[in-house]
C-alpha positions in Angstrom: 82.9 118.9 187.5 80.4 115.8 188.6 79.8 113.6 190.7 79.8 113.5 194.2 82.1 116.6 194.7 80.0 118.9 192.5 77.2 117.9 194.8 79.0 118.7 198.0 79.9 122.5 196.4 76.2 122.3 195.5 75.1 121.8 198.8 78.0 124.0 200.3 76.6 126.8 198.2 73.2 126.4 199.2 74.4 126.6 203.0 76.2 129.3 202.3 73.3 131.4 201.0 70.8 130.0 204.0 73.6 131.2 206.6 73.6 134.4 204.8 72.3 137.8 206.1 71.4 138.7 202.5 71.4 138.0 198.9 75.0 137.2 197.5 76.7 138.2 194.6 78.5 135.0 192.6 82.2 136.9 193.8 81.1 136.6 197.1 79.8 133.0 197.0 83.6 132.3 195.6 84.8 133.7 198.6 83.2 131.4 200.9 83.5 128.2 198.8 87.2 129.0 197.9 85.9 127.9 194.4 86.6 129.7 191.1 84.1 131.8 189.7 83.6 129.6 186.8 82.4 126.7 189.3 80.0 128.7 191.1 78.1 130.0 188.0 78.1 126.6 186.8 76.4 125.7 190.0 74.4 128.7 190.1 72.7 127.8 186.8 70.7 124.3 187.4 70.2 125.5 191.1 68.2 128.6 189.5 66.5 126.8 187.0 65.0 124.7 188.9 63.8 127.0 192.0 66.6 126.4 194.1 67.9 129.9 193.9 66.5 133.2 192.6 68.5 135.9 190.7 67.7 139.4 192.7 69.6 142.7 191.7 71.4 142.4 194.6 72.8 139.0 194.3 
């Protein structure tokens, strides 16, 4: 994945978690995106690493 659609699930991700109650587990993050799991934790990865995201025990 690159380019401009891995930025739009990028930034879909990211809305999904601000429109979010609460923390969210990756499963449920590939519920709302309709993405596999394998996208959102490669996603999930630079988006944590650079402060984007935090890990939590929740989610």
């Amino acid at each position: 994945m690159s380019g401009p659609q891995s930025v739009d699930h990028a930034l879909a991700l990211l809305d999904a978690v601000a429109d979010a109650p609460g923390p969210l587990s990756a499963k449920a993050l590939t519920r709302r995106l309709g993405c596999s799991l394998s996208t959102v934790y490669h996603l999930l990865g630079p988006l944590t690493a650079r402060g984007y995201l935090m890990r939590g025990p929740e989610g």
